[in-house]
C-alpha positions as CSV (number, residue, x, y, z in Angstrom):
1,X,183.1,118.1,139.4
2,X,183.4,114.5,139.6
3,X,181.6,112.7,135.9
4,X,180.2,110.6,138.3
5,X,178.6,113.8,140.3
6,X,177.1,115.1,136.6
7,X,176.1,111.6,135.9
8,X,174.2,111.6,138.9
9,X,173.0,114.9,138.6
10,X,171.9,114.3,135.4
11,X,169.8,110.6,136.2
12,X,168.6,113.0,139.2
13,X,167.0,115.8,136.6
14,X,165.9,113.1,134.1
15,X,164.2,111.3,137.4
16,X,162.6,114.2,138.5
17,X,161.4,115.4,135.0
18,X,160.4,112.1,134.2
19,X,158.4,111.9,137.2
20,X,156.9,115.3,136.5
21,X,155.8,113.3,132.9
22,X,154.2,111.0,134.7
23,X,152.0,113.3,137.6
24,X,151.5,115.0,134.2
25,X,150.5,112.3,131.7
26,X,148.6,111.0,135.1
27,X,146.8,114.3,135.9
28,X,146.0,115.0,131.8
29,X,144.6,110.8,132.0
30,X,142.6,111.7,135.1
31,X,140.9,114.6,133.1
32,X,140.5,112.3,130.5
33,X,138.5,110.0,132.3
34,X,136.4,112.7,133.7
35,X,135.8,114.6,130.6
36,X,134.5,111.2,129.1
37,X,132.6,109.9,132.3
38,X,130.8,113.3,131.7
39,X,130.7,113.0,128.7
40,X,129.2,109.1,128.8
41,X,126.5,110.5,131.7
42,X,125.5,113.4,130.1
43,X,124.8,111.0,126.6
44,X,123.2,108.2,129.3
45,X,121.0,111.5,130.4
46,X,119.8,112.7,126.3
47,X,119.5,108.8,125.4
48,X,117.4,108.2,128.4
49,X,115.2,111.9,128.1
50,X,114.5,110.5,124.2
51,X,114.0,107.4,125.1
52,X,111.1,108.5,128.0
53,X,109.9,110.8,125.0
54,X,109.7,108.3,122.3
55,X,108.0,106.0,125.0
56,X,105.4,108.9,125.4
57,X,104.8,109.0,121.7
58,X,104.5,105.6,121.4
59,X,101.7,105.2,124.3
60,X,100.1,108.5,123.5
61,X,100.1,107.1,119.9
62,X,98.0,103.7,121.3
63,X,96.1,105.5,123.4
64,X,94.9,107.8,120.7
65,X,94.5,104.7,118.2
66,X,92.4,102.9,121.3
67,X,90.3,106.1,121.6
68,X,89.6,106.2,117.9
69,X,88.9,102.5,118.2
70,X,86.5,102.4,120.7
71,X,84.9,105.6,119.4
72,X,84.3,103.4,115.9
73,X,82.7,100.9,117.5
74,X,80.4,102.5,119.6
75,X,79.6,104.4,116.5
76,X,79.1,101.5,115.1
77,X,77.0,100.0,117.7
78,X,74.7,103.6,117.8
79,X,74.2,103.7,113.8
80,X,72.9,99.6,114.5
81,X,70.6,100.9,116.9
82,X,69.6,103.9,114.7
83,X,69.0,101.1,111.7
84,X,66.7,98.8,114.2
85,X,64.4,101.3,115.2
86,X,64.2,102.8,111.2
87,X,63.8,98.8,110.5
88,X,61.1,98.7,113.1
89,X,59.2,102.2,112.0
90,X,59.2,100.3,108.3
91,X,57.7,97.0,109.9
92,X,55.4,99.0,111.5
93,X,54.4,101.2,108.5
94,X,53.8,97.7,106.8
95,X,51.6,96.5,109.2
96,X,49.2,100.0,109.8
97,X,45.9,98.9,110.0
98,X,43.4,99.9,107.5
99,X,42.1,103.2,109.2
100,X,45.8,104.5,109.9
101,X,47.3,103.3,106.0
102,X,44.2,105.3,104.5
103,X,44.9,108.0,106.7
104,X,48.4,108.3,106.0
105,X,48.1,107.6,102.3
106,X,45.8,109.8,102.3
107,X,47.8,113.0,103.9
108,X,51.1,112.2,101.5
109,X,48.6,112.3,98.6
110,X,47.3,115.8,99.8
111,X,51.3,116.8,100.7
112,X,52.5,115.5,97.0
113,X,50.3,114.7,94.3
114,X,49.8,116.8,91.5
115,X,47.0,117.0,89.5
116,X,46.6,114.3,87.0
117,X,49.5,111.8,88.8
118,X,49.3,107.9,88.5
119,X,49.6,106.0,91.7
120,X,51.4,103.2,91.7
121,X,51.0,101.4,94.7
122,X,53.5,98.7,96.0
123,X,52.7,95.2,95.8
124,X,52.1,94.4,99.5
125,X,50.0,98.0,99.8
126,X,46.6,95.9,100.7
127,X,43.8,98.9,100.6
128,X,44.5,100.0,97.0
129,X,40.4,99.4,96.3
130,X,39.8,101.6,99.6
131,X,42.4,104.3,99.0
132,X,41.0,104.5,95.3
133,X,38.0,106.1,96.7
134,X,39.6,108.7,98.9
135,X,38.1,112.3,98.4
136,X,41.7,113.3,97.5
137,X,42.5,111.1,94.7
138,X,39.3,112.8,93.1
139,X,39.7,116.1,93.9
140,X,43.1,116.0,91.9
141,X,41.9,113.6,89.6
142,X,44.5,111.0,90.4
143,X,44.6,108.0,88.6
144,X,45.3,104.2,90.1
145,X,47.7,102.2,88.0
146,X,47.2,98.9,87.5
147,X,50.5,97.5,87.5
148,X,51.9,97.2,91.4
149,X,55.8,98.3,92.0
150,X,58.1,96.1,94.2
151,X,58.5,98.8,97.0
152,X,58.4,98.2,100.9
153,X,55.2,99.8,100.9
154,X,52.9,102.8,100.0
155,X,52.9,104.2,96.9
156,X,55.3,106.4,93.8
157,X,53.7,108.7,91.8
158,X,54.2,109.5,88.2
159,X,53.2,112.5,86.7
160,X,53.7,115.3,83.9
161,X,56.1,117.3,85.6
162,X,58.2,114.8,88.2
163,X,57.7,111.4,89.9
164,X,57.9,110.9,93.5
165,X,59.2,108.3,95.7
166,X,56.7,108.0,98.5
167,X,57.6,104.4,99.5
168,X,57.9,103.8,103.3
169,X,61.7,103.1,103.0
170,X,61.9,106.6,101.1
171,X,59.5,108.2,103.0
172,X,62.0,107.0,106.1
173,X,65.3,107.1,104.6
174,X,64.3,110.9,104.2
175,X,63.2,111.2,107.7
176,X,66.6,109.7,108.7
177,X,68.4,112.3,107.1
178,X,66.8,115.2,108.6
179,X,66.2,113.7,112.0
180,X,69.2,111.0,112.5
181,X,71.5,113.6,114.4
182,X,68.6,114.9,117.0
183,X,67.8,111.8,117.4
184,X,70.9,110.2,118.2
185,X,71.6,113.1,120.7
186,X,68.7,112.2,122.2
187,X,68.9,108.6,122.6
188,X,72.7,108.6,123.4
189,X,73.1,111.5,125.7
């Protein structure tokens, strides 16, 4: 055999196994690209799934604060409410005329006094000379203090044993208490 037959033989095999290296290196970069475009859409995929999901949180999380908002003010708006008609019962309460005030002074004495209790009566009370001569006050030989107490209205007792708020505003602050929740289910069905 001719050298120039083996030299040609031998460019032929390095030809042909170089162009196997390349199909190869060509196949193995083809893989390549599709391992990492797969790759690159299944990350696109997660990123975009969190991404919805954090979006969720974030819009569940103002809607939820909204709720809460808009649940404060409307509490807010229902306790104002609740204070205007407890101002109103006081105004009222101020303002009984004589035959109601004597009557209602007249049943808290009955409910609370105890025998032998001062009354002190609140500045603007104006039937202390009347309510001095109701059948209760001497029955439980109650006396009428002299000195007059910056209250809303009606009256505190003082006594041997305890004193007692029965001013209008305590008299209604204690209603409130035991009657605010009724009566806000009532009023804001």
């Amino acid at each position: 055999m001719s050298t120039q037959l083996v030299v040609d033989r031998i460019l032929s095999d390095a030809a042909a196994e170089a162009e196997t290296i390349v199909k190869e290196a060509e196949n193995k970069a083809q893989n390549l690209r599709a391992e990492a475009s797969a790759r690159a859409e299944s990350a696109k995929i997660a990123t975009e799934t969190e991404l919805q999901a954090k979006r969720e949180s974030i819009f569940e999380k103002k809607r939820a604060s909204a709720r809460l908002d808009g649940a404060k003010i409307l509490l807010g708006e229902k306790r104002k409410t609740l204070d205007a008609i407890y101002a109103m019962a006081l105004s009222r309460l101020q303002t009984l005329e004589k035959e109601d005030c004597l009557r209602l002074t007249a049943r808290l004495l009955e409910a609370y006094a105890e025998t032998g209790d001062e009354i002190f009566f609140a500045e603007n009370f104006a039937y202390v000379e009347a309510a001095a001569k109701l059948p209760i006050v001497g029955q439980k030989s109650l006396k009428i203090a002299e000195e007059r107490l910056p209250i809303d209205g009606g009256m505190r007792l003082k006594g041997a044993k305890a004193d007692k708020d029965l001013s209008y505003g305590a008299l209604l602050a204690a209603d409130r208490d035991e009657n605010q929740a009724a009566l806000a289910a009532k009023l804001f069905k």
